[in-house]
C-alpha positions in Angstrom: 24.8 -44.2 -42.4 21.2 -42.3 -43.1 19.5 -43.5 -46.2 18.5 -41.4 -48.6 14.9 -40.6 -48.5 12.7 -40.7 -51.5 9.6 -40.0 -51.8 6.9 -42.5 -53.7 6.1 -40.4 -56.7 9.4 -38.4 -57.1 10.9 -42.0 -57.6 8.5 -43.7 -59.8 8.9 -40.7 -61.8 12.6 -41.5 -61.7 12.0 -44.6 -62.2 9.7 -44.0 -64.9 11.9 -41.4 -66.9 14.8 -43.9 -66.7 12.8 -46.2 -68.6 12.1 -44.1 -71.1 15.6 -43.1 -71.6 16.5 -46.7 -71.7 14.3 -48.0 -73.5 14.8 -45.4 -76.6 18.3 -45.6 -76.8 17.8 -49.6 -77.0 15.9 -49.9 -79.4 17.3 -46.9 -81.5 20.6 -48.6 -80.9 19.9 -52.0 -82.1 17.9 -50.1 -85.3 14.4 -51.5 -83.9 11.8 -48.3 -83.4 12.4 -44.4 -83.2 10.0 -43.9 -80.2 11.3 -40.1 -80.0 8.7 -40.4 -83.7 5.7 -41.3 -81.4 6.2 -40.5 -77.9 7.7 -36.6 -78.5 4.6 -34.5 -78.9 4.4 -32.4 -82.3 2.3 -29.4 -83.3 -1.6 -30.0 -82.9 -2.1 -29.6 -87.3 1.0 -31.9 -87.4 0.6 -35.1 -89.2 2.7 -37.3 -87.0 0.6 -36.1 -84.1 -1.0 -38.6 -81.7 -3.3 -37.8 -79.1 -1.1 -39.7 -76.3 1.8 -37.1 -77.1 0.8 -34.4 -74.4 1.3 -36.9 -71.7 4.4 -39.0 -73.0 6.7 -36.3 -74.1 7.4 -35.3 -70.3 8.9 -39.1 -70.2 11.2 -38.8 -73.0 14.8 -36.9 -73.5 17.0 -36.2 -76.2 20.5 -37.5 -74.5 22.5 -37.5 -71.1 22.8 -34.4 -69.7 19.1 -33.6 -70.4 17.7 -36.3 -68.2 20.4 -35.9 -65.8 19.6 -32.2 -64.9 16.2 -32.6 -65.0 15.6 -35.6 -63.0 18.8 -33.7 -60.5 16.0 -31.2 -60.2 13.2 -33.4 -59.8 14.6 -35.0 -56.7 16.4 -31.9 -55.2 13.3 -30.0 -55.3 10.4 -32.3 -56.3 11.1 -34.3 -53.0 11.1 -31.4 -50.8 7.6 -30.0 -52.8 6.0 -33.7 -52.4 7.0 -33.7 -48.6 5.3 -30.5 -48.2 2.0 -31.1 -50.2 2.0 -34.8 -50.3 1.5 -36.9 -53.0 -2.0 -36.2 -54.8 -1.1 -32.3 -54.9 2.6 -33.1 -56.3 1.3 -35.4 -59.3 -1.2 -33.0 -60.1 1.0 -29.8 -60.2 3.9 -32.0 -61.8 1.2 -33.1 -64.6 -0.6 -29.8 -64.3 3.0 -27.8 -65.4 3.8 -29.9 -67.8 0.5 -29.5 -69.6 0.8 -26.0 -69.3 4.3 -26.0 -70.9 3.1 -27.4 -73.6 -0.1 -24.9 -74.2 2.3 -22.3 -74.0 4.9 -23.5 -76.6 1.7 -24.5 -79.3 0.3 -21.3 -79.1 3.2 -19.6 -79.7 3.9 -22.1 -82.8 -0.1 -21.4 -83.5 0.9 -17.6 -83.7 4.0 -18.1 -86.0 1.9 -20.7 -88.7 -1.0 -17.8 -88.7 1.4 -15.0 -89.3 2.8 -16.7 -92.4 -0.5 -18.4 -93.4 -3.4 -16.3 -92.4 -4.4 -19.8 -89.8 -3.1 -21.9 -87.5 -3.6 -24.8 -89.7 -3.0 -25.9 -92.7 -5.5 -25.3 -96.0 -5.7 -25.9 -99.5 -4.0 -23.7 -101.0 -1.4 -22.6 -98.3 1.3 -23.0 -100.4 0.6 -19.9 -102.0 1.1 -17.7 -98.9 4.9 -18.9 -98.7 6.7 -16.0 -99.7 10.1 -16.6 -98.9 12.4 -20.0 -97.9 12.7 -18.6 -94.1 8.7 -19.5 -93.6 9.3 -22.9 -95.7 11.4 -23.8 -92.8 9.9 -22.4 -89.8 6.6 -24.4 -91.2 9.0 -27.3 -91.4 10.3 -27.0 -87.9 7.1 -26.4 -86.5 5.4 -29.1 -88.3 7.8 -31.9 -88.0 10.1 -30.8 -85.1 8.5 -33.1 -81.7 9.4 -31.4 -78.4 10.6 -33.6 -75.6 11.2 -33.4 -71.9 10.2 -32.8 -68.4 11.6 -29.6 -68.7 8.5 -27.4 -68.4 7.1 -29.3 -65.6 11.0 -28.8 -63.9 10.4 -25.4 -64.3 7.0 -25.3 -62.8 8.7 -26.6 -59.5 11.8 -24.2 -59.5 9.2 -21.5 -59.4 7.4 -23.1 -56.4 10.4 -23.8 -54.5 11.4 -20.0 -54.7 8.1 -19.4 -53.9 7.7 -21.3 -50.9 11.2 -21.5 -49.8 12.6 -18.0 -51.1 15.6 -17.7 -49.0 16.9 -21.3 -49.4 20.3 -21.3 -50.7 21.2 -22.4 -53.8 24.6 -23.2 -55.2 24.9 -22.7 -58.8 27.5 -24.0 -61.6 30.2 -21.3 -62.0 29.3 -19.2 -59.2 31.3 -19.3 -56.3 28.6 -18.1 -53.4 25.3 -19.6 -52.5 21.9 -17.4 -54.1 19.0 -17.5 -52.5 16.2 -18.8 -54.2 14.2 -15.5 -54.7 17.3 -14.0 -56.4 18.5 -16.5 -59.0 15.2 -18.0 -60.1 13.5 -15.2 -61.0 16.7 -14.1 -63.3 16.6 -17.7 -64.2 12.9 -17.0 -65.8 14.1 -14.0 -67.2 17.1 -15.6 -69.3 14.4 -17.9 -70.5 12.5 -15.3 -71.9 15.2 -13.5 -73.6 15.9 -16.6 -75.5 12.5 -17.2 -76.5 11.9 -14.4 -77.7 15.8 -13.6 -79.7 15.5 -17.2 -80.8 18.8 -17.6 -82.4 19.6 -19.6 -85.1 20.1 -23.3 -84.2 18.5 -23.2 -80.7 16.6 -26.4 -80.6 15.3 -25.5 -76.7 11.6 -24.9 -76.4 12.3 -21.8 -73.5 8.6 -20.7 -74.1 7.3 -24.2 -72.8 9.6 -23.2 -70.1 8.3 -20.0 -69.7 4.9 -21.6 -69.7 5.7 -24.7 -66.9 6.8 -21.4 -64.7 3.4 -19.4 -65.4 1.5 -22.4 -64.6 3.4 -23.3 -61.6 3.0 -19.6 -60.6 -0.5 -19.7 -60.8 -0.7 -23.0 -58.6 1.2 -21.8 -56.0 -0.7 -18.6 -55.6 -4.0 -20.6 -55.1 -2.8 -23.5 -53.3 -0.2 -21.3 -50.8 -0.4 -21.2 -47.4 -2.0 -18.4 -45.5 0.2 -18.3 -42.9 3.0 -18.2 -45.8 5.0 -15.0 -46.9 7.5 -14.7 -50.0 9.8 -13.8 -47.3 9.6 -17.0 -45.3 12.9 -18.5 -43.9 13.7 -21.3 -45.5 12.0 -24.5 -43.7 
């Protein structure tokens, strides 16, 4: 029986997301410490703030089937990406993403405080630019709302995968043929942005950090590609 193959930093960050995960539903269980209040990474003006935030909150989730998928991901195409680049280049573009997810998703809360404010932070005085209880909550959610998850970094290596290896197969929940890579990810991105930008009521998903692990992964991949590499490369 072949063992399963692994490579070193896709499973310390495994390993190191599992601990997380753990760890918080411990200690929230037995009533000790909310880490979710200090590890999640909040709005730059936010008062609960910390300036370890932007580094943690790819390590934490908010249940089950949120670390599941993503760490799925992470091994199914993290370990292919690391085996390719090795392990400097994958920590750095992992990292890299995730960062970039998260520039994305504050400037886009930046833009929403100024357009009710006149600034992206808070003032004396601000009060007085409320002018109706929709902004009193979108301050709120923006404000005191953390964001959580490797998701942006996850999507910062779907978008390399398709890149690099745009006719791999992929078999995807609730349809019953295989899609190669260059088809479904790019329509993937595109749901994304559709959702950011409807943002229904009582979506909690942050798709423009998403949106912005994809751009940054992108971006990466363009520099960093191979020149003997096409977009329509068979799938290695």
């Amino acid at each position: 029986m072949n063992n399963i193959y692994i490579p070193p930093v896709v499973k310390n960050l495994l390993i190191i997301n599992i601990i997380f995960f753990a760890a918080t539903w411990l200690f929230q269980q037995q009533g000790i410490i909310n880490f979710e209040d200090s590890l999640a990474v909040y709005y730059f003006d936010s008062p609960k703030f910390r300036v370890w935030q932007p580094l943690t909150y790819m390590f934490m989730h908010g249940g089950v089937a949120h670390i599941f998928f993503n760490m799925f991901a992470l091994y199914s195409f993290g370990s292919l990406l690391e085996t390719r680049w090795g392990a400097k280049k994958f920590i750095i573009f992992y990292l890299i993403t995730g960062l970039g997810a998260l520039a994305l998703q504050w400037a886009v809360q930046a833009f929403e405080v100024n357009q009710i404010i006149g600034n992206i932070t808070l003032f004396d005085g601000w009060q007085q630019k409320i002018t109706n209880q929709t902004q009193v909550q979108t301050l709120g959610s923006i404000y005191y709302g953390g964001m959580l998850g490797a998701s942006g970094a996850i999507f910062g290596l779907l978008v390399a995968f398709g890149m690099l290896y745009p006719n791999a197969e992929l078999y995807i929940m609730f349809i019953p043929v295989p899609v190669k890579a260059k088809y479904i990810i790019p329509i993937y991105i595109l749901i994304e942005l559709s959702l950011g930008v409807a943002q229904f009521e009582g979506d909690s998903i942050a798709h423009y950090a998403h949106l912005g692990g994809a751009l940054i992964g992108f971006i990466l991949v363009k520099i960093w590609k191979d020149k003997n590499d096409t977009f329509y490369t068979l799938y290695e």
